[in-house]
NUSEKOL-587306 format. One line per field, with one value per residue: residue in one letter; chain; residue number from 1; x negated, y negated, z of N, C-alpha, C in turn. Coordinates in pm, 1 decimal. Layout:
BEGIN
type <- (A|...)
mol <- (A|...)
seq <- (NUM|...)
n_east <- (X|...)
n_north <- (Y|...)
n_up <- (Z|...)
ca_east <- (X|...)
ca_north <- (Y|...)
ca_up <- (Z|...)
c_east <- (X|...)
c_north <- (Y|...)
c_up <- (Z|...)
END
This chain:
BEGIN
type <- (X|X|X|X|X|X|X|X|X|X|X|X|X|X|X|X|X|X|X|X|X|X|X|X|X|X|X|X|X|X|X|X|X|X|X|X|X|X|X|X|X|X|X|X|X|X|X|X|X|X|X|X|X|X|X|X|X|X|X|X|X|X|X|X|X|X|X|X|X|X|X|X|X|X|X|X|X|X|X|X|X|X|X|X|X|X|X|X|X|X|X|X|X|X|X|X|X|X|X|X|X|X|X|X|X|X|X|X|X|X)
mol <- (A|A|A|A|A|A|A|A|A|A|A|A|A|A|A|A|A|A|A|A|A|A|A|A|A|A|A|A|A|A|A|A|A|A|A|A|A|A|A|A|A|A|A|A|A|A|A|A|A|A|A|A|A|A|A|A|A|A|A|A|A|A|A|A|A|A|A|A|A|A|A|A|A|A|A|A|A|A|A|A|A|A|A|A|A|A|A|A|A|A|A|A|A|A|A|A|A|A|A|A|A|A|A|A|A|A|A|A|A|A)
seq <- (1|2|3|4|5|6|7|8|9|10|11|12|13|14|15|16|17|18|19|20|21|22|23|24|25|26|27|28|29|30|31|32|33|34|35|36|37|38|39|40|41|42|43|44|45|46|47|48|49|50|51|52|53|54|55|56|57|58|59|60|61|62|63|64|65|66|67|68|69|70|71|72|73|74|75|76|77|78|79|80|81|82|83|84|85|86|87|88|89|90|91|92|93|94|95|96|97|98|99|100|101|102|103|104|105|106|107|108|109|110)
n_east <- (-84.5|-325.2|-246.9|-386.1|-693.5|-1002.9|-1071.8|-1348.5|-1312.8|-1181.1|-894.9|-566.9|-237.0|70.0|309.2|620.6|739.7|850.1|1075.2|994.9|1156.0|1269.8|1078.4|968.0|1162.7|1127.2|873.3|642.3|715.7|467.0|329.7|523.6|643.1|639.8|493.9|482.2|241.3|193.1|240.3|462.8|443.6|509.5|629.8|743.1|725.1|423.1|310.4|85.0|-95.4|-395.6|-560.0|-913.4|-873.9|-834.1|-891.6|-882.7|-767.1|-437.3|-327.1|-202.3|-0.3|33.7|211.6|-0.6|-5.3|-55.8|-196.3|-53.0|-97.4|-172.8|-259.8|-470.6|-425.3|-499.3|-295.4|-280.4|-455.8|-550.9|-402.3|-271.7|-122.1|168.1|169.4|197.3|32.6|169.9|466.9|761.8|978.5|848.0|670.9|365.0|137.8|35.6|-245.2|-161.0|-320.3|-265.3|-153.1|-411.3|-629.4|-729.3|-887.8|-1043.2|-1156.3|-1321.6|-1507.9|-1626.1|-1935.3|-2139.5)
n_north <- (3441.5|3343.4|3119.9|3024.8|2966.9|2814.0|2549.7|2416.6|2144.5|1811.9|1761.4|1647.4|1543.8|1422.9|1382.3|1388.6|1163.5|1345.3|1352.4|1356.4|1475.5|1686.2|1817.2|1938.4|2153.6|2305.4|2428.5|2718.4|2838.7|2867.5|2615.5|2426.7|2182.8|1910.7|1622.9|1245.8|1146.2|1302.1|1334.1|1455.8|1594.6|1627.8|1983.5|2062.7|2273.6|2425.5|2191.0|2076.4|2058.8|2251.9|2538.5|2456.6|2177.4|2074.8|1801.7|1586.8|1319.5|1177.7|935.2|685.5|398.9|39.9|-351.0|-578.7|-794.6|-1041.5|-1119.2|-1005.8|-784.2|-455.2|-244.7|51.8|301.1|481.5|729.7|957.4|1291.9|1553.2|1838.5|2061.8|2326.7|2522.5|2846.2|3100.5|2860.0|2571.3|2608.6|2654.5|2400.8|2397.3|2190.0|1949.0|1887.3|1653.4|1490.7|1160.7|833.8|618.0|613.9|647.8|422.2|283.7|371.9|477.5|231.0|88.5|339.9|340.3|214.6|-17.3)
n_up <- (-1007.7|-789.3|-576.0|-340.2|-331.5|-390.2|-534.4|-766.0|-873.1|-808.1|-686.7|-718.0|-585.9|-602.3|-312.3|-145.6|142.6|425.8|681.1|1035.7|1228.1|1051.4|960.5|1124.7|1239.1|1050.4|1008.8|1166.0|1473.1|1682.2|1590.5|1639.3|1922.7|1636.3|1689.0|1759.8|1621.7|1446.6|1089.7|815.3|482.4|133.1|-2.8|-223.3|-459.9|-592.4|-512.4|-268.8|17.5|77.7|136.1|230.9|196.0|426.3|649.0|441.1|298.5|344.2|95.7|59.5|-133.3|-175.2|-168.1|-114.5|127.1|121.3|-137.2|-307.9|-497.7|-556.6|-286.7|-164.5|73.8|338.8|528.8|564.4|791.7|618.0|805.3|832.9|650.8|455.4|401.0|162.9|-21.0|-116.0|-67.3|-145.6|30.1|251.4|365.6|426.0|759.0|866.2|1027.8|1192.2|1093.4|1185.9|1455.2|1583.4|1550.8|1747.4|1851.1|1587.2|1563.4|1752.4|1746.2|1507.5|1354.9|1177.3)
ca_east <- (-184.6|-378.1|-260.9|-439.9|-817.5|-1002.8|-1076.8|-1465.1|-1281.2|-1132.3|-753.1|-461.0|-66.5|197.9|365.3|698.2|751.1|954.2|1087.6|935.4|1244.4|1291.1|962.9|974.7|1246.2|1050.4|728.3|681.4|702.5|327.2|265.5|622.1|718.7|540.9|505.4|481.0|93.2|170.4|348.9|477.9|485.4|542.0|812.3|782.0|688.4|347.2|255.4|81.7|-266.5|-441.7|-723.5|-1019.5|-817.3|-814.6|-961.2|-873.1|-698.7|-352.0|-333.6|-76.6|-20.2|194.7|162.1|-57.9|116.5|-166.4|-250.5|19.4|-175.4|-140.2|-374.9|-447.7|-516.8|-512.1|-214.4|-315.4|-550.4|-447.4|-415.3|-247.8|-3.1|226.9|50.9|76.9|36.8|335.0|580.7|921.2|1036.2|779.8|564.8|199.8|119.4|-73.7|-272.1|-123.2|-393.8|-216.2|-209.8|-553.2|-690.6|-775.9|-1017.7|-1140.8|-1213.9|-1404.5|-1578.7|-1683.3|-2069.7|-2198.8)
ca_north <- (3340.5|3315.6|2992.8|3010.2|2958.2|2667.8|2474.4|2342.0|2008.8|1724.1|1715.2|1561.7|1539.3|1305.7|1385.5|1258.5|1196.7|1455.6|1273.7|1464.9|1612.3|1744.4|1955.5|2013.9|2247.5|2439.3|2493.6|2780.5|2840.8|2842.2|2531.2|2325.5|2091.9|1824.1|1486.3|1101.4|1146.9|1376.9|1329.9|1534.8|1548.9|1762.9|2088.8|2093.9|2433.7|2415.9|2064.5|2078.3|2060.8|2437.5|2636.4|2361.9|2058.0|2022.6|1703.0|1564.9|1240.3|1145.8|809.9|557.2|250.5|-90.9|-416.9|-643.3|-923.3|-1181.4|-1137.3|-941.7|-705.7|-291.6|-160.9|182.1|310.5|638.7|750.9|1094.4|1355.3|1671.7|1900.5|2221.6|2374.2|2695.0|3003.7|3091.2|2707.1|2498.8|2755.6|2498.9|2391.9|2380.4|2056.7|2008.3|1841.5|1555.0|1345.3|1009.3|803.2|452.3|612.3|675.9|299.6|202.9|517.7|441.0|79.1|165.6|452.1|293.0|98.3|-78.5)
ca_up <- (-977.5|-653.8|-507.7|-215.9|-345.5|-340.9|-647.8|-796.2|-932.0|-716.8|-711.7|-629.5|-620.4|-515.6|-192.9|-61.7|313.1|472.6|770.9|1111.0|1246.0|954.0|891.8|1255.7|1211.2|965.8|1116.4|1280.8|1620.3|1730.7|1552.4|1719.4|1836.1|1600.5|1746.3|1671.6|1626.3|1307.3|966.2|724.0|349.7|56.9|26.3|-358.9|-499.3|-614.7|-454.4|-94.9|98.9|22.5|214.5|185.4|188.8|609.5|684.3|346.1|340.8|252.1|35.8|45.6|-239.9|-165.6|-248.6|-32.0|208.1|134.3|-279.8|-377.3|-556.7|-558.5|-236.3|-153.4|233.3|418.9|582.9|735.3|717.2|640.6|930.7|790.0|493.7|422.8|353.5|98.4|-5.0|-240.3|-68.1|-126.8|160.5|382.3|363.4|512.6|807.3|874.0|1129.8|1150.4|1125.4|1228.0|1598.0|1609.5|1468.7|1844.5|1907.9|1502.7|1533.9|1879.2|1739.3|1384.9|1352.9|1061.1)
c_east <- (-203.1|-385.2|-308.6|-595.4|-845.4|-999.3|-1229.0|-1433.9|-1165.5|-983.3|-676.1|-338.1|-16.0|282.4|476.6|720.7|890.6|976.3|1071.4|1049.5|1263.1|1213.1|938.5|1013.4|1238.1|936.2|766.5|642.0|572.4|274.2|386.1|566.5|602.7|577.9|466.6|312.9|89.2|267.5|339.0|514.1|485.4|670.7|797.9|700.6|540.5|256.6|234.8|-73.7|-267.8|-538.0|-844.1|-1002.1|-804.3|-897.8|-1000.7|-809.8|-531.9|-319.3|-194.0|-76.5|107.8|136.6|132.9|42.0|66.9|-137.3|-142.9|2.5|-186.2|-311.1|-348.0|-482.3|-471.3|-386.1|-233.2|-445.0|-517.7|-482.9|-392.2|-84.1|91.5|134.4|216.8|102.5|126.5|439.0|691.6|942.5|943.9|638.9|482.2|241.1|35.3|-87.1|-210.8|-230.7|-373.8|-227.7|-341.5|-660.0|-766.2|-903.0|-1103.2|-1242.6|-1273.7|-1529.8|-1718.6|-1796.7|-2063.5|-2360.1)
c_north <- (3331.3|3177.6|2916.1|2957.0|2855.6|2614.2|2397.6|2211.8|1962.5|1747.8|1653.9|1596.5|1424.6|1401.8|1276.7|1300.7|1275.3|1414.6|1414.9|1544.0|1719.8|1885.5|2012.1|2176.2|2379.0|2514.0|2653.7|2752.2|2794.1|2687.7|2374.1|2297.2|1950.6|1689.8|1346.5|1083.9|1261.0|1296.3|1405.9|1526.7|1673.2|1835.6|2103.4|2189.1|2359.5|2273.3|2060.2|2062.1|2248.9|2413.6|2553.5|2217.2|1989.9|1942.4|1557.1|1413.5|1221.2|1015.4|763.1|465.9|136.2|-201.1|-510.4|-785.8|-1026.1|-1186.6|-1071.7|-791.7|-547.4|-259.0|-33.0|210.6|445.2|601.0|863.8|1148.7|1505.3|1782.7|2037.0|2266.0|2463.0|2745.2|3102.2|2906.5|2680.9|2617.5|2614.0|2493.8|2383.9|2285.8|2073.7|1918.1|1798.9|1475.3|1239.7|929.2|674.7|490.5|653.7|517.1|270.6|295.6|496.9|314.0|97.7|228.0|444.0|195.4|100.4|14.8)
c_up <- (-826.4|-604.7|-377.0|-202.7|-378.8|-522.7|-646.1|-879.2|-830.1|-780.1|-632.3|-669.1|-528.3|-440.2|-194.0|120.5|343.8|644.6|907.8|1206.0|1144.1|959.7|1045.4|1253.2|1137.0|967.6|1142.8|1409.8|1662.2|1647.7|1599.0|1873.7|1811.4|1714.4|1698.4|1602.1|1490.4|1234.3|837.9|591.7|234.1|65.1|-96.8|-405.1|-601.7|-600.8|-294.2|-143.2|62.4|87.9|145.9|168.4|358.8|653.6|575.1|343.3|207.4|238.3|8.0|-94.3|-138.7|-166.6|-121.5|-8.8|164.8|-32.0|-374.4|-511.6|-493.3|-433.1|-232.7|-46.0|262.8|532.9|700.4|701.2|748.0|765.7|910.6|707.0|513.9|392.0|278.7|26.8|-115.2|-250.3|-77.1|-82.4|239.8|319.1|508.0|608.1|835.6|1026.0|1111.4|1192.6|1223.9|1394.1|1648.3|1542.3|1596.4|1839.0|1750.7|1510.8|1644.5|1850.0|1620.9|1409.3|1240.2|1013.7)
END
């Protein structure tokens, strides 16, 4: 199976966070060393971002401070995978969006 090609139906997977020393370490070279302005997720064999997914967002859940009630918000957006993609061990990397809110809320009109 060619796990590299895109897909004509929306998908998804659950991601866990792979704390950023961590996926640092596994990178390669030309793409170290990550920094606080990324985050990394994934590593599980056939679960990652794939070729067409770069700019994609990655979704959060938890339960609101005010209503208590299940939200959902954007965490990153994907930035770039393994090749070939859901290699184990090597989780994608993401924008962090939370350091970029000043330059959104700025940037964003009605």
């Amino acid at each position: 199976m060619d796990n590299t090609a895109g897909s004509a139906k929306l998908m998804y997977t659950f991601l866990q966070n792979v704390p950023l020393e961590d996926c640092d370490s596994i990178q390669a070279l030309e793409v170290r060393p990550l920094d606080h302005t990324q985050l990394c997720a994934g590593g599980n064999l056939g679960k990652d971002a794939c070729r067409g997914d770069s700019g994609g967002p990655l979704m959060g859940k938890r339960e609101s401070p005010t209503t208590s009630q299940e939200q959902t918000y954007q965490l990153g957006i994907v930035s770039f995978g393994s090749i070939p993609c859901g290699s184990n061990k090597a989780p994608s990397v993401f924008t962090r969006v939370s350091e970029y809110l000043d330059w959104i809320l700025d940037n964003i009109h009605p």
